[in-house]
PyMOL CGO cylinders between C-alpha atoms (Angstrom):
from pymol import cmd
from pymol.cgo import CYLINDER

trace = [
    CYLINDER, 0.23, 15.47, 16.02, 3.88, 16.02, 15.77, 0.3, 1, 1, 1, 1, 1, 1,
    CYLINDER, 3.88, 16.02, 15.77, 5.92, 19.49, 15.18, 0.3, 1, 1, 1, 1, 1, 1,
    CYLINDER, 5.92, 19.49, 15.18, 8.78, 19.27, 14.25, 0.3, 1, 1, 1, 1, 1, 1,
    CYLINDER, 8.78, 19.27, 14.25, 11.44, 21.25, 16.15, 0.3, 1, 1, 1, 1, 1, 1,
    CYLINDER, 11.44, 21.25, 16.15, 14.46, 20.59, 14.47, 0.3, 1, 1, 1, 1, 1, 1,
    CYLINDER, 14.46, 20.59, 14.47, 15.43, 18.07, 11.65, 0.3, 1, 1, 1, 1, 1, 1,
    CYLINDER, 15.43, 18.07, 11.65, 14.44, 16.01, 8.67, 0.3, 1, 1, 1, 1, 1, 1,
    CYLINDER, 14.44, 16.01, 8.67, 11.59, 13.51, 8.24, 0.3, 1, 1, 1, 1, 1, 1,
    CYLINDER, 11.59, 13.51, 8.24, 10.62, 11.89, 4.74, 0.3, 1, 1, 1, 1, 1, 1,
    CYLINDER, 10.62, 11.89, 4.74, 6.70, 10.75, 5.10, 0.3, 1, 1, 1, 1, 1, 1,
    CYLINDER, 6.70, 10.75, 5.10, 5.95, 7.98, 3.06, 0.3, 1, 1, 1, 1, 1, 1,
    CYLINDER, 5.95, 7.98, 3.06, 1.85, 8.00, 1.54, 0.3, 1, 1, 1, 1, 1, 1,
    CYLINDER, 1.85, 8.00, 1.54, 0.07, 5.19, -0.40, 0.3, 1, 1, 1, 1, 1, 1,
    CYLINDER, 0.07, 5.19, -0.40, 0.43, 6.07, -4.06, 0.3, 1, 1, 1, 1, 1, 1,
    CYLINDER, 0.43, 6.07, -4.06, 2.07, 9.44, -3.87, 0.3, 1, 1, 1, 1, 1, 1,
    CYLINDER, 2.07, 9.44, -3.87, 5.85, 10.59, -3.54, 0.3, 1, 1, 1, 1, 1, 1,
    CYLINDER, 5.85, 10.59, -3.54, 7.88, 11.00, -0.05, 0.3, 1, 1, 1, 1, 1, 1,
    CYLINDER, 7.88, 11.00, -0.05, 7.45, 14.12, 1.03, 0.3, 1, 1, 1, 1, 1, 1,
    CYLINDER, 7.45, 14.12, 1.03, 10.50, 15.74, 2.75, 0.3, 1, 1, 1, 1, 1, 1,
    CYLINDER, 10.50, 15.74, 2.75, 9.51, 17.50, 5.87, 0.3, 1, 1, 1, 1, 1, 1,
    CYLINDER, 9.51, 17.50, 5.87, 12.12, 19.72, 8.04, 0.3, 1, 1, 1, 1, 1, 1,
    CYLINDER, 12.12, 19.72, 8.04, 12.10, 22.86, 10.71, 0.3, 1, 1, 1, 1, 1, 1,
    CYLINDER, 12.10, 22.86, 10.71, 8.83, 24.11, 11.70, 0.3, 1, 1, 1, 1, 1, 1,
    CYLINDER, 8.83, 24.11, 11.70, 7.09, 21.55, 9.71, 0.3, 1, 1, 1, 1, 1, 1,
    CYLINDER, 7.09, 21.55, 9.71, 4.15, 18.95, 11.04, 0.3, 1, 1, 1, 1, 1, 1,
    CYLINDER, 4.15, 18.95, 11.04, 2.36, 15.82, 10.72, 0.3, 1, 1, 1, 1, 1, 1,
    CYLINDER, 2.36, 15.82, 10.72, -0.49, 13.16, 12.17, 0.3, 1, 1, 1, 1, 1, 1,
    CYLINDER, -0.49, 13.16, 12.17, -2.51, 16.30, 11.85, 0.3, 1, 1, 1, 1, 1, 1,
    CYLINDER, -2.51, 16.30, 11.85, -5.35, 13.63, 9.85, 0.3, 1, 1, 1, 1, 1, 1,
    CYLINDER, -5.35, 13.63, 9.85, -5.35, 11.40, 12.85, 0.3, 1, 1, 1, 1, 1, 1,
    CYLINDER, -5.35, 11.40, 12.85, -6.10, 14.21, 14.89, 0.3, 1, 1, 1, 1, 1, 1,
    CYLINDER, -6.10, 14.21, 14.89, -8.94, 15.38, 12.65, 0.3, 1, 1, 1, 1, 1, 1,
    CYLINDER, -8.94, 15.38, 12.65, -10.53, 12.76, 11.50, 0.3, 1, 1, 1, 1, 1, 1,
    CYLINDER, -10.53, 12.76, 11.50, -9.82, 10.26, 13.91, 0.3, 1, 1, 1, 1, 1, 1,
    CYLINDER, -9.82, 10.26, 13.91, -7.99, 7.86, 11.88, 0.3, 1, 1, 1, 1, 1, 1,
    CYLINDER, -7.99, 7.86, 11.88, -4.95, 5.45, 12.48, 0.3, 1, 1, 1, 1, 1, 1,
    CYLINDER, -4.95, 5.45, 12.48, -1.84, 6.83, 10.70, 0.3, 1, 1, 1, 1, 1, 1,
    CYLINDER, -1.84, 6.83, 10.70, -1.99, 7.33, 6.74, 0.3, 1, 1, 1, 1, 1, 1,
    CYLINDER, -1.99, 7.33, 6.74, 1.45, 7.61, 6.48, 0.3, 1, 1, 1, 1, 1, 1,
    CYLINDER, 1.45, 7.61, 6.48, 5.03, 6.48, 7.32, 0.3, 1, 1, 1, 1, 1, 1,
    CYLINDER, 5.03, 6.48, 7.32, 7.11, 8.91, 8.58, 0.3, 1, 1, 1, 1, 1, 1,
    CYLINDER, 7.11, 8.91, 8.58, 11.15, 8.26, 8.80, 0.3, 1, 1, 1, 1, 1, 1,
    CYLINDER, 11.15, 8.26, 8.80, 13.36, 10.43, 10.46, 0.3, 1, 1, 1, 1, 1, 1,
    CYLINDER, 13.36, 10.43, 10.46, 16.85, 11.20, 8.28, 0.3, 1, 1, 1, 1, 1, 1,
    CYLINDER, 16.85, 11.20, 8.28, 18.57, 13.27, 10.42, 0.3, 1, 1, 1, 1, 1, 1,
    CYLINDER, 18.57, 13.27, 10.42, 18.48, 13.75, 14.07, 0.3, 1, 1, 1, 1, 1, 1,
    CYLINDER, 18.48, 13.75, 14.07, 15.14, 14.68, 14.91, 0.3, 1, 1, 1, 1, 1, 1,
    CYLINDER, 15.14, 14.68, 14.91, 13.43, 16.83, 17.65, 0.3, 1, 1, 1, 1, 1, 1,
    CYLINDER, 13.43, 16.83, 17.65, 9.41, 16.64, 17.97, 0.3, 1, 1, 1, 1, 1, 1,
    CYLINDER, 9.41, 16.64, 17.97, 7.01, 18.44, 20.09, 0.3, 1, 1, 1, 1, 1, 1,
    CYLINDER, 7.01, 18.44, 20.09, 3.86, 16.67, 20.39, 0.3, 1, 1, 1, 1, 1, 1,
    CYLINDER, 3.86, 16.67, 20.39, -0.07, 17.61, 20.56, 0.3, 1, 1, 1, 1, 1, 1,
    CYLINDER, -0.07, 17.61, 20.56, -1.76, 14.63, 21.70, 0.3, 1, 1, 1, 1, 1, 1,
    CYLINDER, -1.76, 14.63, 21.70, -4.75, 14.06, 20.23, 0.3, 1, 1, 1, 1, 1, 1,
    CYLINDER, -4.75, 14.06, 20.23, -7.20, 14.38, 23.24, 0.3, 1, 1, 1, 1, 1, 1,
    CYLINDER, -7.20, 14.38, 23.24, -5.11, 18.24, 24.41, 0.3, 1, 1, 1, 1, 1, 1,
    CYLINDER, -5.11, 18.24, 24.41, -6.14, 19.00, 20.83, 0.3, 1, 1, 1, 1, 1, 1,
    CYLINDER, -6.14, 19.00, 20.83, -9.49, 17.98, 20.84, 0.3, 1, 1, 1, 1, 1, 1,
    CYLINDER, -9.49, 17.98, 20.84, -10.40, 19.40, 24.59, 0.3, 1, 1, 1, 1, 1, 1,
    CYLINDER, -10.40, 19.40, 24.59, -8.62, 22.67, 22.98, 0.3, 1, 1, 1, 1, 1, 1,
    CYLINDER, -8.62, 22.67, 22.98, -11.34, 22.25, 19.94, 0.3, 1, 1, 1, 1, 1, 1,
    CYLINDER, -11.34, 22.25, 19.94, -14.30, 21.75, 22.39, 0.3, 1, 1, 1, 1, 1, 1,
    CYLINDER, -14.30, 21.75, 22.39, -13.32, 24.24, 25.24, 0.3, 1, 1, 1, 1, 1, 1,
    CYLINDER, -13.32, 24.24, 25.24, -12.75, 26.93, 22.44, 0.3, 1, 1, 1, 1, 1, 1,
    CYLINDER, -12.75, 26.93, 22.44, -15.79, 26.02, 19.82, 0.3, 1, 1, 1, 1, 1, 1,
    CYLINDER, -15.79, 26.02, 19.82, -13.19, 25.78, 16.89, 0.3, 1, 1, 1, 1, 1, 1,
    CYLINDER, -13.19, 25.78, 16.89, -14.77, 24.31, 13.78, 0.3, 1, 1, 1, 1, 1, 1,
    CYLINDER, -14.77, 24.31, 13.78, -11.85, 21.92, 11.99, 0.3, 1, 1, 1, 1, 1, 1,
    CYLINDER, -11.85, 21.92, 11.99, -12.33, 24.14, 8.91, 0.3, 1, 1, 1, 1, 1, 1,
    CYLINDER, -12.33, 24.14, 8.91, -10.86, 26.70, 11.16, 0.3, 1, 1, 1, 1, 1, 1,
    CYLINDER, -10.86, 26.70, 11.16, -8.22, 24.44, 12.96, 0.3, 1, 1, 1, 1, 1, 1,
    CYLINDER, -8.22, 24.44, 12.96, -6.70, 23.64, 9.64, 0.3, 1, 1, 1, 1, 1, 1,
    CYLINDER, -6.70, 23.64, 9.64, -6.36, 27.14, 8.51, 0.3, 1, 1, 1, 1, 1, 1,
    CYLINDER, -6.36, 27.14, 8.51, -5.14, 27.39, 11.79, 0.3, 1, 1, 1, 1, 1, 1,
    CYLINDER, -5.14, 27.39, 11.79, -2.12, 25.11, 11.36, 0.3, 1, 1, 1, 1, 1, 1,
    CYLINDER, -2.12, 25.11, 11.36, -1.37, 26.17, 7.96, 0.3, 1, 1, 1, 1, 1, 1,
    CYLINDER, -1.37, 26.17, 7.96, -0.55, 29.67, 10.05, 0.3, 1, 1, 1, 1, 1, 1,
    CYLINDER, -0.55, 29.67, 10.05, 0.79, 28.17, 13.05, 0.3, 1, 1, 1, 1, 1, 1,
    CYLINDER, 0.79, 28.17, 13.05, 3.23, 26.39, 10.33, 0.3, 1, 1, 1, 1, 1, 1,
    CYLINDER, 3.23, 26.39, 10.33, 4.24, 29.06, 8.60, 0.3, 1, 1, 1, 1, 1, 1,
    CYLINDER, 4.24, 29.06, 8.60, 4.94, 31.15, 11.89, 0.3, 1, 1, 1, 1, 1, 1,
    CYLINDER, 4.94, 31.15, 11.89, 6.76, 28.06, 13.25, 0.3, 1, 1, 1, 1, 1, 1,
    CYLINDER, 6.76, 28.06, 13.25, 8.80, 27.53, 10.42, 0.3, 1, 1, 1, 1, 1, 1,
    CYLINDER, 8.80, 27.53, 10.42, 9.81, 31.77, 10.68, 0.3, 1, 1, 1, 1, 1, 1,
    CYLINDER, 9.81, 31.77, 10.68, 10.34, 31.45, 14.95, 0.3, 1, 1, 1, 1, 1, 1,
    CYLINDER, 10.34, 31.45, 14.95, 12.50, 28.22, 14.42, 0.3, 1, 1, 1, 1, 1, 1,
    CYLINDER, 12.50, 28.22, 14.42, 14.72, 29.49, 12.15, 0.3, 1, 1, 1, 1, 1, 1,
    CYLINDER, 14.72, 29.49, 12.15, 14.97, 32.71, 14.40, 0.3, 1, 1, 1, 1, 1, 1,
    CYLINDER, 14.97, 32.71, 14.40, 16.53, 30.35, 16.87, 0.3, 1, 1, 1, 1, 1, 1,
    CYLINDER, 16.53, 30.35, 16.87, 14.80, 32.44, 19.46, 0.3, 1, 1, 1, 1, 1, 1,
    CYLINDER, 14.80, 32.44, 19.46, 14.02, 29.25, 21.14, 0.3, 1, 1, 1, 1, 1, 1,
    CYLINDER, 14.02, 29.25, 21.14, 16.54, 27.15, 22.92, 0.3, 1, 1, 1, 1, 1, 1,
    CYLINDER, 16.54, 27.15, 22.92, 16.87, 23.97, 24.68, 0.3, 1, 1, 1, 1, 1, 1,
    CYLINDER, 16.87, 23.97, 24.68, 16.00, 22.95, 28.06, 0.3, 1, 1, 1, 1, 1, 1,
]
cmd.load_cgo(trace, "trace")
């Protein structure tokens, strides 16, 4: 699963639109959840910084706290929308 820390990506899906994702956005969340290969291109169109979640941190984080993936996805629709406010604080800065 990728976050995106700073930048533009346009995902490409099978019969559907691009989708334009930027700051505090995310993606390969499906992989991650329903163990699947990728379902979509993604293309970077600016510079891009990611943070990753590898799928087996987020699954050990799943098992060693009993979260249901109902709850992980309402999960990341918060973290997202708290990432999105904390990244455009630019109260983080680079290492």
């Amino acid at each position: 699963m990728y976050f995106i820390a700073t930048g533009d990506v346009e995902v490409d899906l099978i019969n559907a639109p691009p989708r334009h994702l930027s700051d505090g956005d995310f993606f390969g969340e499906i992989g991650v959840m329903m163990n699947r290969k990728r379902t979509a291109t993604v293309t970077a169109i600016t510079e891009t910084r990611l943070m990753v979640l590898e799928a087996a941190d987020m699954l050990r984080l799943m098992a060693e706290h009993e979260f249901s993936k109902p709850t992980c996805r309402r999960c990341w629709q918060c973290a997202s929308r708290s990432w999105k406010t904390w990244a455009s604080s630019r109260a983080w800065h680079q290492t």
